[in-house]
C-alpha positions in Angstrom: 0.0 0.0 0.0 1.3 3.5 -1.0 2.2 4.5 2.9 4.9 7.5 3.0 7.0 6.9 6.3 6.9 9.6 9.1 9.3 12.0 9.3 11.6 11.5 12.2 14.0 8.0 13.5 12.9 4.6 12.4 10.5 3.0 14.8 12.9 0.8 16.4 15.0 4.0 17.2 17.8 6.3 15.8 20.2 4.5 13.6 23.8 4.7 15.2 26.5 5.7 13.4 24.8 6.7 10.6 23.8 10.6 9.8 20.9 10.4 7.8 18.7 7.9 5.9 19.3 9.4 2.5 17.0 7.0 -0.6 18.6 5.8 -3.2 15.2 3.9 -4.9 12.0 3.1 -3.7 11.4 -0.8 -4.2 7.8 -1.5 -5.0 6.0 -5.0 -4.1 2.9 -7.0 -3.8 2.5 -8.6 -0.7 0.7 -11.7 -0.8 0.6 -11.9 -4.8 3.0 -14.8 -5.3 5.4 -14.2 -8.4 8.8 -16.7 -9.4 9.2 -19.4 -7.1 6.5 -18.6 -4.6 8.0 -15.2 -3.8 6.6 -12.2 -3.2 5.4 -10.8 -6.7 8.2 -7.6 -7.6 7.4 -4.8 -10.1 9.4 -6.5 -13.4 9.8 -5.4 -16.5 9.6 -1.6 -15.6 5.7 -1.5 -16.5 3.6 1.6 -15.9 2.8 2.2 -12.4 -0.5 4.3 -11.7 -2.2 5.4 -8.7 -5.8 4.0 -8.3 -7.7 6.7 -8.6 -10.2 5.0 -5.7 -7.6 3.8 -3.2 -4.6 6.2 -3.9 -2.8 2.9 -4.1 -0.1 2.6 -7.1 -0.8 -0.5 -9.1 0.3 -1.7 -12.5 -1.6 0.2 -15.2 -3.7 -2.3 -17.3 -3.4 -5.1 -15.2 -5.3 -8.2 -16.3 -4.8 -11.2 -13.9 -6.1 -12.2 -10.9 -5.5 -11.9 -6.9 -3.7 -14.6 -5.2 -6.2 -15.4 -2.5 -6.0 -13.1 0.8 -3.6 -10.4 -1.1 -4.4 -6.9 -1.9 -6.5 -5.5 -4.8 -5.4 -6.6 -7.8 -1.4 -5.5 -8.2 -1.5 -3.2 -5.5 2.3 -2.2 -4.2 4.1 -1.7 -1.1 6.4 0.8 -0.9 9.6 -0.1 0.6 12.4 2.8 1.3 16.5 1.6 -0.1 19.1 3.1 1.8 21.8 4.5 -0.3 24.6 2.5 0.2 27.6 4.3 1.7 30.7 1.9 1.6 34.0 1.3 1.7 36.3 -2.0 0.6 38.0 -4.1 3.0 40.6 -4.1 0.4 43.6 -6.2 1.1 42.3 -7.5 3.9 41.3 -11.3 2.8 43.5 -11.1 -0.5 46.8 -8.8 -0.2 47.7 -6.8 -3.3 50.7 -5.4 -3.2 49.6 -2.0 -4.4 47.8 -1.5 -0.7 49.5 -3.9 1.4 53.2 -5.3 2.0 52.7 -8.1 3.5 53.2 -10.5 1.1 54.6 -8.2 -2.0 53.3 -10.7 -4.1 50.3 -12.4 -5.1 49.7 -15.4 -3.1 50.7 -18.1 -4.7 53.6 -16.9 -5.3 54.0 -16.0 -2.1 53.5 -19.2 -0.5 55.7 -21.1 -3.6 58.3 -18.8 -2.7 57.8 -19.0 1.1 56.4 -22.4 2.1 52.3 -23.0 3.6 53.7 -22.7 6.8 54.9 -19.3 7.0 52.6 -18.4 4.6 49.9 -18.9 7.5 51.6 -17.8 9.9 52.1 -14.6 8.2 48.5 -14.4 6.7 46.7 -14.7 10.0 49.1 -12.4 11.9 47.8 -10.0 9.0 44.1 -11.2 9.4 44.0 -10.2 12.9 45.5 -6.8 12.5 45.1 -5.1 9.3 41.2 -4.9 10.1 39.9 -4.8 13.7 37.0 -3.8 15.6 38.2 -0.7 16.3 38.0 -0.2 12.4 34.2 -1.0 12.3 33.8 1.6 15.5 35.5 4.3 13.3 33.9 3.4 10.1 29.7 3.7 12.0 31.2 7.0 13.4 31.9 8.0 10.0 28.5 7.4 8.5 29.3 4.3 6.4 26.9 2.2 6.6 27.9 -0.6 4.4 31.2 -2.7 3.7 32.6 -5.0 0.7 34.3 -7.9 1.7 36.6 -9.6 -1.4 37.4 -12.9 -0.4 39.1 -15.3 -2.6 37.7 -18.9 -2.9 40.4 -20.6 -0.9 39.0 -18.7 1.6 36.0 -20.6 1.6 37.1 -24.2 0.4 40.4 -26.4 0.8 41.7 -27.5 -2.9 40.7 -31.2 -2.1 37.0 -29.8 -2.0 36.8 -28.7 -5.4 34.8 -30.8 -8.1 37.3 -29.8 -11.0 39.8 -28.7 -10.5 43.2 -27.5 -13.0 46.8 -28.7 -11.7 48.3 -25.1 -12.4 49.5 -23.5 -9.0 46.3 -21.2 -9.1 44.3 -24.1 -7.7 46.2 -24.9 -4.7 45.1 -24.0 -1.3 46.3 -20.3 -0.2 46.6 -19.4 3.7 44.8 -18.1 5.8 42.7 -21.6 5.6 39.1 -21.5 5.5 38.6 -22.3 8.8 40.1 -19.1 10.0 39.0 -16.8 7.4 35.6 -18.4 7.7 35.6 -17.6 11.3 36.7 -13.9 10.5 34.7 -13.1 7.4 31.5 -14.1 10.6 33.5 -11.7 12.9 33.4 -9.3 10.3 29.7 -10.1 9.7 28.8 -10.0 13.8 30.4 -6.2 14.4 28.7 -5.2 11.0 25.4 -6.5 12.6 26.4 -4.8 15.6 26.3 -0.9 14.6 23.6 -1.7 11.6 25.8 -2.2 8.9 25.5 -4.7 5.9 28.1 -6.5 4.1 28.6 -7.9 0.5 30.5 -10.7 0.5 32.5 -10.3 -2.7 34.3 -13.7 -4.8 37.1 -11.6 -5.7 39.1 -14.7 -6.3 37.5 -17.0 -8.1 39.1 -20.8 -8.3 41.7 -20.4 -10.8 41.8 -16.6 -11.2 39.2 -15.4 -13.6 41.6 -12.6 -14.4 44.9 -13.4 -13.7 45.9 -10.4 -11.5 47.0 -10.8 -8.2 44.1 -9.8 -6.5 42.5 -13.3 -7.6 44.9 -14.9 -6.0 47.4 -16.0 -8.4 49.1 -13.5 -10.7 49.7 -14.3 -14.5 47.4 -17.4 -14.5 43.5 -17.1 -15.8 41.7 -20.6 -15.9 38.2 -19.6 -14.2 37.2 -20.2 -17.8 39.0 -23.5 -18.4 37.4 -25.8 -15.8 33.4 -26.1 -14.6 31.2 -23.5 -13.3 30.9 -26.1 -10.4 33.7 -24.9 -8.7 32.1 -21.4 -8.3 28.7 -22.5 -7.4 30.4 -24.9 -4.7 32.0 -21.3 -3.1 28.6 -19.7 -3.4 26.5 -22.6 -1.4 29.2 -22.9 0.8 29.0 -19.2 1.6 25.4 -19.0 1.8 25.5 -22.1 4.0 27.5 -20.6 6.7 26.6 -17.1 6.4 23.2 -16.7 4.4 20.9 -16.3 7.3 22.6 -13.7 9.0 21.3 -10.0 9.6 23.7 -8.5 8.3 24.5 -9.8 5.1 23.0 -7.3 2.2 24.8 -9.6 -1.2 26.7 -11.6 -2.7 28.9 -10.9 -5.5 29.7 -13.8 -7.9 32.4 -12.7 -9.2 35.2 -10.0 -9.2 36.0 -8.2 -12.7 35.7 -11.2 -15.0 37.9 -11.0 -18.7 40.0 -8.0 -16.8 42.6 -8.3 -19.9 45.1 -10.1 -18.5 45.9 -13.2 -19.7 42.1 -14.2 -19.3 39.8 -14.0 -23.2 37.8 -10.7 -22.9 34.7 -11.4 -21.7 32.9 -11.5 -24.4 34.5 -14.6 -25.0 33.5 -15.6 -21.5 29.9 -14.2 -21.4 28.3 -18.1 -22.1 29.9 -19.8 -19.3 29.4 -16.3 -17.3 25.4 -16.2 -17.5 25.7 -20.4 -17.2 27.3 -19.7 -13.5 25.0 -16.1 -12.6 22.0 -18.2 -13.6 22.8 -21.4 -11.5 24.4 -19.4 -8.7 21.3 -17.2 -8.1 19.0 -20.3 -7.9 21.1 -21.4 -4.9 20.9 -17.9 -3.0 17.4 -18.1 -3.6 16.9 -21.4 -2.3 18.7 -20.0 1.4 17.4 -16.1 1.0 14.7 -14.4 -1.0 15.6 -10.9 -0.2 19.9 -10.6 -0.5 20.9 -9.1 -3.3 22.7 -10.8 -6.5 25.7 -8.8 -7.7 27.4 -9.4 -11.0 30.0 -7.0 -12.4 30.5 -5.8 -15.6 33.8 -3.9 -15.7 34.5 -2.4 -19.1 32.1 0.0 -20.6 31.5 -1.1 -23.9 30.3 -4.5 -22.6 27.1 -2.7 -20.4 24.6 -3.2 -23.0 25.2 -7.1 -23.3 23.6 -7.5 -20.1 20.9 -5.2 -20.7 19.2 -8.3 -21.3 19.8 -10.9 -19.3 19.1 -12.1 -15.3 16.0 -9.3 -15.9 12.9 -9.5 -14.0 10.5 -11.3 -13.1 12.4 -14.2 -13.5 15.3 -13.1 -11.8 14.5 -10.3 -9.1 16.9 -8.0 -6.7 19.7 -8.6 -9.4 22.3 -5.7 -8.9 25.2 -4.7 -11.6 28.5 -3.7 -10.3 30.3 -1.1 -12.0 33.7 -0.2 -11.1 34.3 3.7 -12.0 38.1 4.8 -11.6 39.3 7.9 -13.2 43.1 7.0 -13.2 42.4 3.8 -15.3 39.2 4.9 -17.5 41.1 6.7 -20.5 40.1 10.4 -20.1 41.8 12.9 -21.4 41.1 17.1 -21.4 42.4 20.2 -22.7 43.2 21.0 -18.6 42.7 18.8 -15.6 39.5 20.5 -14.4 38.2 19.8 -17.8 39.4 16.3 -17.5 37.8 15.4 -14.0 34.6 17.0 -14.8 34.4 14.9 -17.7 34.9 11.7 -16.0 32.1 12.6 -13.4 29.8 13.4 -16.2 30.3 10.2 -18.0 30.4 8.1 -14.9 26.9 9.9 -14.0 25.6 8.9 -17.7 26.7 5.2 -17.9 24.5 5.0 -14.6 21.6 6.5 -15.9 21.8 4.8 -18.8 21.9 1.5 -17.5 19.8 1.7 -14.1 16.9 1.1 -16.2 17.6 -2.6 -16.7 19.3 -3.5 -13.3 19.9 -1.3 -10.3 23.4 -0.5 -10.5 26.0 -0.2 -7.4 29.6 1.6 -7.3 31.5 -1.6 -6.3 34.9 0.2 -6.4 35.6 3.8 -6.9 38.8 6.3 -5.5 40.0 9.8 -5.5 43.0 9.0 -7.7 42.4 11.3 -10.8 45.4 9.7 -13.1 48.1 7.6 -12.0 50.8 9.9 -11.6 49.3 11.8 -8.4 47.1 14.7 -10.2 45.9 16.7 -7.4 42.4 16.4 -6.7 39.8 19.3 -6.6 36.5 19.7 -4.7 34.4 19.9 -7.6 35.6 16.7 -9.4 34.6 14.9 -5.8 31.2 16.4 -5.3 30.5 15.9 -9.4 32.3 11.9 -9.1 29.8 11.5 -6.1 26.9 13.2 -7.1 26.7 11.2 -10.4 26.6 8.3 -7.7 23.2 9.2 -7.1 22.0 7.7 -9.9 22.8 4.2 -8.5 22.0 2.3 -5.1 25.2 3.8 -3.5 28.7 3.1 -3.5 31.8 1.5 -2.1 35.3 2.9 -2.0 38.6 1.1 -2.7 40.0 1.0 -0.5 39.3 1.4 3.2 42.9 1.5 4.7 46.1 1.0 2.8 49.8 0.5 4.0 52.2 3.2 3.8 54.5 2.1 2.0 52.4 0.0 -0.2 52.5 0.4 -4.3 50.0 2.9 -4.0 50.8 5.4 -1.0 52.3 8.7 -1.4 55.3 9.4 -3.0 57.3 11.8 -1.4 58.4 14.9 -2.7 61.3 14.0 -5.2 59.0 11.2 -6.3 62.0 9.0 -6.7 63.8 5.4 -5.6 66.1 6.2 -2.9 69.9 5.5 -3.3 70.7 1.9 -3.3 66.9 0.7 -2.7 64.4 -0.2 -5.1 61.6 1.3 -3.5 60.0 4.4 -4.5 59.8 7.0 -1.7 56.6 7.1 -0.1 55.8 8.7 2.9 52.7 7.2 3.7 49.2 6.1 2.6 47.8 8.1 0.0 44.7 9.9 0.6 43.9 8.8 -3.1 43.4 5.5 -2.1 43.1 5.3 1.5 39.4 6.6 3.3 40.7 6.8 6.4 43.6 9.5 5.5 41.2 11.1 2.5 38.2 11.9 6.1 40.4 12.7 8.5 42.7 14.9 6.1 45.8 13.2 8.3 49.4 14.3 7.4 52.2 11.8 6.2 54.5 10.2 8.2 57.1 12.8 8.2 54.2 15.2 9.6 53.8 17.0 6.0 50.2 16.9 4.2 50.6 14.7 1.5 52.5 16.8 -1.8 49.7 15.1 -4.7 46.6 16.2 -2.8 44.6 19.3 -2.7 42.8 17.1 0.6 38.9 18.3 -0.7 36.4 18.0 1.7 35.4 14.9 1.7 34.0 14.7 5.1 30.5 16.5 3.9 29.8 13.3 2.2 30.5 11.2 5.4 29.5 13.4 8.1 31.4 11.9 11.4 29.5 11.8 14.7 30.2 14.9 16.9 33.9 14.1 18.9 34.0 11.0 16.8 38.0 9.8 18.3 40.4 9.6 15.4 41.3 6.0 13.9 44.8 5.9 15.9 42.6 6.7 19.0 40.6 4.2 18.1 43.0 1.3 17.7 44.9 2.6 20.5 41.9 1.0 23.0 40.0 5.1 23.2 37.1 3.9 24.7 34.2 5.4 22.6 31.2 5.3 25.0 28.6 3.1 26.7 26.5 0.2 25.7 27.7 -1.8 22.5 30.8 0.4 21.6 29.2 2.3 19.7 29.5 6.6 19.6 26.4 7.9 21.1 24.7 10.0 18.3 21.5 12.3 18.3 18.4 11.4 16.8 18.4 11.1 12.7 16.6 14.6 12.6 18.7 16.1 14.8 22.3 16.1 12.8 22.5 18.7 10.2 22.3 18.5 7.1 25.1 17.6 4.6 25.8 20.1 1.8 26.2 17.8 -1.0 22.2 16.6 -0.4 21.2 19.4 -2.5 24.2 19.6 -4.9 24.7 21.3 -8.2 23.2 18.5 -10.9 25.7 17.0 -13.1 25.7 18.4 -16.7 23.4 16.5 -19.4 24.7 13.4 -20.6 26.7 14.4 -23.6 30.0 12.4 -23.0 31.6 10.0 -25.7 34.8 8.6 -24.4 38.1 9.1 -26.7 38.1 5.5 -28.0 34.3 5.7 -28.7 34.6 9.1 -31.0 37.5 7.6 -32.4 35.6 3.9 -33.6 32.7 6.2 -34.5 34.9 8.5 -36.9 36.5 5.8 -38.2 32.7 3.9 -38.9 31.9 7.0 -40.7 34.2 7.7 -42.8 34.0 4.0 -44.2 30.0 4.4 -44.9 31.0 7.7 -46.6 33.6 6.2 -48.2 31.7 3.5 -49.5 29.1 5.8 -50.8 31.5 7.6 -52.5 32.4 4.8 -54.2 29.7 3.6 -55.1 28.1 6.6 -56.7 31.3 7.0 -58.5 31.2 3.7 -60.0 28.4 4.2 -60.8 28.6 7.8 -62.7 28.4 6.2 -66.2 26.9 7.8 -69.2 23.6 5.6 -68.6 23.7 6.0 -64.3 24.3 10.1 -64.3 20.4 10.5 -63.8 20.3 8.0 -60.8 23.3 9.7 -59.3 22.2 13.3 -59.1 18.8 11.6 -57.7 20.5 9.2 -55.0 23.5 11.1 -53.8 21.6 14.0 -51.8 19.4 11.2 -50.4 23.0 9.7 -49.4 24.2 12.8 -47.6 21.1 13.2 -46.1 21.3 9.9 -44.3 25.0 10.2 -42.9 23.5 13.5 -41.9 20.9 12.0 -40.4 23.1 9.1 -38.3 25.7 12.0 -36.6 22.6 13.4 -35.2 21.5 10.5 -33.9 24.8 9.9 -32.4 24.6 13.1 -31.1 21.7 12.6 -29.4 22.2 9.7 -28.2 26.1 8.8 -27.0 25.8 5.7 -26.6 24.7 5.1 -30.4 21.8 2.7 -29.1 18.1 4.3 -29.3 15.5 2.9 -27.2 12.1 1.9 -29.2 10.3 5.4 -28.4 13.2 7.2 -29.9 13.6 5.1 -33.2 9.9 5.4 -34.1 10.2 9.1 -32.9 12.9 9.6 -36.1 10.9 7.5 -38.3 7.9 10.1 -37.7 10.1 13.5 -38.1 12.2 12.0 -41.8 11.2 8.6 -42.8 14.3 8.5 -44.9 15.9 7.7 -41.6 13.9 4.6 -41.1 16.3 2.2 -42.6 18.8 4.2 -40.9 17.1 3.5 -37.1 
C-alpha cells in the first residue's frame, strides 16, 4: 500500500553511526501476490505504475490477472524505502595486493611457492588479525558508512581437495589463511557489522583459478576460471550462503570480481556463455537460502554494459544488482586541462549509470580519488560531481578502506624517486587517493607533511562523522568510545544537520563520448562515406548520371541524419520510443534507425 513513512527515526530507534537515511530507490512490491518461485510478486519489466484513482494505491496500469487469494487489490504495491549505500572496501584484507598492502609483495601463490604454507599462515593470519579490527568498524559507523565489501578469494572458503574440477596449475592450490580461519573472521566481520547496523557484500574476488589473472585473484599471471566447470564457483557460493546466508547482516553476494579484466584471461565477451551459465545457477542457490539478498554481477568495461541489458532481468530473476567499477586514473580520459578532465569523467560516470539503471539497479563496487596515476591533485568539484553522479545508482563502495604506507599505492614523497641503493620508491605514507581513512580525516604523512599530490577536498561533507568522533589511531589505541555496545552515542536522525552535498549542483546532461568511442565512430563513418562515395562513382556512367544526381543528396542526407542521432544519443543505441520518434520527423531515416 502506497504508505509515506513519518518523518523523524525509524521505529525501532535512531540508527547509530549513521547521519541520515538518505533513498537511493523506492522498491515496490505486492504482498501476498505470489510471483517466481513462490515469492513475493516484484514490479518486473519496468511496467507503468499508476495510482488508483479509488484507493490512492499505485498499481500496474492495465493489469489483467487475478489476486492470489487473501492479497491486496489486484497489483497493488508496497512501498519499501533503499538506503543508499555508503561503503567502503575491506581491500587487502582477505587477498593482499601489493599495491595496498606489503605483507606479502606478491600475489599469493607466489608467495607461498616462494615462502612455504607454513609461514605463509603464519604470516596471513598475523595480517588477518590486524590489518582490520573492531576498532575499524567503531571508526567506520562513526563515519556514517553504513555498508562494507568484503573480497574474499575462494580458498578462503574451500580447501583445494574440495573442489569438483579442478586444473593442476598453481592457481588451484590451497592459499593461507585456511578456510577455517577466514571463515571464522569473514562471521567476525559479519557480527560487528550486525552490531552498529551495517551490511556486508560478500565479494568472490578470487575466483578458483583466477578469472583474471591479476593478483588480486589470487594467483598473478594465471587465468583458468574459464577452463574448468562453473561447479567450482557454485560450490564457493553454497558454501558461503550455508554458513553465512541467514545472518542479519548480510545485504549480497557478489559472484564474481572483474571477470575477462585483460590479463591473460579471453575478454569477456568470449566468457559471457559460461558467465550467464554460472550467474543463472548461482542465483538459484541464493534463492533457495534467502529471497531478499541481493545478486551482484560485475561488468567492468564499458563497452560490454549493453550485453547484459538483457539478461538475469525480472520477473524471472528479481533483486539482481550490476557492479560497476568507475576509476578515473584507469578509465582513458583525457582534457584540454585537468579541471576539464575530471569534470568529464564525473559526467560520464553519471551517464553510464543513468543509462543503465533502467535494466538493473546499479552499485559503485569500487571507486577512489586518484584522478590519473601519476598523483594529479584532486579538486573539490571533481569529488562532489564523481559522487553526485553516484546518485544515480543504489550507492557506492570505496577502494580501498585503509592501505599501507608504504604499499605500491601510497604517497610518493616529494622528489617522487627510488632512494639510493633501494628499489623502493619514496613514499611517505598512505595516499589519501586510495586510502578513506587518511582522504576523512585529512591526516598528514609520516614525516608530519600533508601529502604533496593532494589538494585534501572536503570529503567529510559526504561522510558526516559523529560529533567528537575519536580519530582511527585513538581508536585502535583502546580510546574507549562510550557506553553500551561500543558504539559513539549520536542524536536522533533529525537532529544532525544537514550535509551540503544533499542538494548539490546537478551533473551536466549526458553528452560524453569517451576518446576510444569518438575515435571507432569516426572511423565507422568515414568507411560508410567512403563506401558511398564509391559507389556513386562507380556508378557515374553515361547511362547511371540521372540516378546519381537523384540518389546522392538522399545519401548525404542519411550520414547527416546518423551523426545526429549519435549526437543525441552517446551511446549510439536508441530505445524503441526514440527510433519510431525519427521515423515520424524523416522517414528517410527509417532504414537508418
Amino acid at each position: 500500500r502506497a504508505e509515506m513513512l513519518p518523518p523523524g527515526p525509524p521505529p525501532d530507534g535512531p540508527r547509530r553511526g549513521v547521519s541520515g537515511v538518505e533513498l537511493a530507490r523506492v522498491r515496490l512490491r505486492a504482498p501476498g501476490r505470489l510471483g517466481v518461485d513462490g515469492a513475493d510478486d516484484w514490479m518486473g519489466g519496468a511496467r507503468l505504475i499508476v495510482v488508483d484513482p479509488e484507493t490512492g494505491a499505485l498499481r500496474v496500469a492495465d493489469y489483467a490477472g487475478e489476486p492470489e487469494p487473501g492479497s491486496l487489490r489486484p497489483a497493488e504495491f508496497a512501498v519499501e524505502a533503499v538506503e543508499s549505500l555508503k561503503g567502503v572496501n575491506l581491500g587487502s584484507w582477505l587477498i593482499p595486493e601489493h599495491d595496498y598492502a606489503v605483507v606479502t609483495n606478491e600475489s599469493l601463490c607466489e608467495y607461498t611457492e616462494r615462502v612455504g604454507a607454513a609461514k605463509s599462515s603464519r604470516v596471513m593470519e598475523e595480517h588477518l588479525s590486524t590489518f582490520v579490527t573492531e576498532a575499524d568498524f567503531d571508526w567506520m559507523a562513526s563515519h556514517g558508512v553504513n555498508t562494507v565489501r568484503v573480497p574474499l578469494g575462494w580458498w578462503n572458503v574451500l580447501h583445494a581437495s574440495e573442489l569438483p574440477d579442478p586444473g593442476t596449475s598453481k592457481a588451484w592450490t590451497s592459499f593461507a589463511p585456511s578456510p577455517e580461519v577466514s571463515m571464522a573472521a569473514i562471521g567476525q566481520a559479519l557480527d560487528w557489522a550486525a552490531h552498529r547496523r551495517m551490511s556486508v557484500l560478500l565479494d568472490l574476488h578470487g575466483g578458483p583459478g583466477g578469472q583474471n589473472g591479476k593478483d588480486h585473484s589470487g594467483c598473478h599471471g594465471v587465468a583458468e576460471w574459464h577452463e574448468h566447470s562453473v561447479n567450482n564457483s557454485l560450490l564457493v557460493i553454497s558454501a558461503l550462503m550455508e554458513r553465512f546466508g541467514d545472518h542479519d547482516a548480510l545485504w549480497g553476494v557478489e559472484l564474481l570480481n572483474e571477470p575477462g579484466d585483460l590479463s591473460t584471461a579471453p575478454l569477456e565477451d568470449e566468457m559471457r556463455p559460461m558467465l550467464l551459465q554460472y550467474y543463472e545457477a548461482a542465483y538459484a542457490i541464493i534463492r533457495s537460502h534467502r529471497p531478499d539478498v541481493a545478486v551482484v554481477f560485475c561488468v567492468l568495461y564499458w563497452f560490454d554494459f549493453w550485453a547484459w541489458a538483457g539478461q538475469l532481468r525480472e520477473p524471472r530473476y528479481y533483486n539482481v544488482v550490476t557492479d560497476y567499477h568507475m576509476y578515473t586514473a584507469f578509465d582513458g580520459f583525457d582534457g584540454d586541462s585537468p579541471d576539464s578532465m575530471v569534470e568529464d569523467a564525473a559526467r560520464a560516470f553519471g551517464c553510464r549509470l543513468m543509462q543503465h539503471s533502467y535494466h538493473h539497479p546499479a552499485v559503485v563496487g569500487e571507486w577512489a580519488l586518484a584522478v590519473d596515476r601519476w598523483g594529479q591533485k584532486v579538486k573539490q568539484g571533481y569529488v562532489d560531481a564523481q559522487l553526485t553522479s553516484y546518485n544515480s545508482s543504489l550507492g557506492s563502495y570505496f577502494w580501498t578502506y585503509v592501505m599501507d604506507g608504504d604499499a605500491g599505492m601510497a604517497e610518493w614523497g616529494i622528489t617522487g624517486k627510488k632512494p639510493s641503493g633501494t628499489d623502493k620508491w619514496d613514499t611517505v605514507g598512505p595516499s589519501p587517493q586510495w586510502d578513506f581513512t587518511v582522504a576523512v580525516e585529512e591526516r598528514p604523512n609520516e614525516k608530519g607533511e600533508f601529502h604533496s599530490s593532494y589538494a585534501f577536498p572536503n570529503v567529510r561533507k559526504w561522510y558526516p562523522s559523529a560529533p567528537g568522533a575519536p580519530s582511527l589511531e585513538q581508536l585502535r589505541a583502546g580510546t574507549p568510545v562510550g557506553a553500551g555496545h561500543g558504539l559513539l552515542p549520536l542524536p536522533p536522525i533529525t537532529d544532525l544537520p544537514r550535509a551540503e552535498h544533499l542538494n548539490p549542483d546537478p551533473v551536466p546532461p549526458c553528452g560524453y563520448v569517451s576518446p576510444t568511442g569518438v575515435a571507432l565512430l569516426a572511423a565507422a563513418l568515414l568507411a560508410w562515406v567512403g563506401l558511398a562515395l564509391w559507389g556513386c562513382v562507380s556508378c557515374c556512367t553515361s547511362c547511371c548520371r540521372v540516378c546519381c544526381r537523384k540518389h546522392t543528396p538522399e545519401v548525404i542526407a542519411r550520414v547527416s541524419g546518423r551523426l545526429s542521432v549519435m549526437r543525441m544519443m552517446p551511446s549510439g543505441r536508441l530505445s524503441r520510443d526514440q527510433k519510431e520518434l525519427l521515423s515520424q520527423r524523416d522517414p528517410a531515416l527509417r532504414p537508418l534507425v
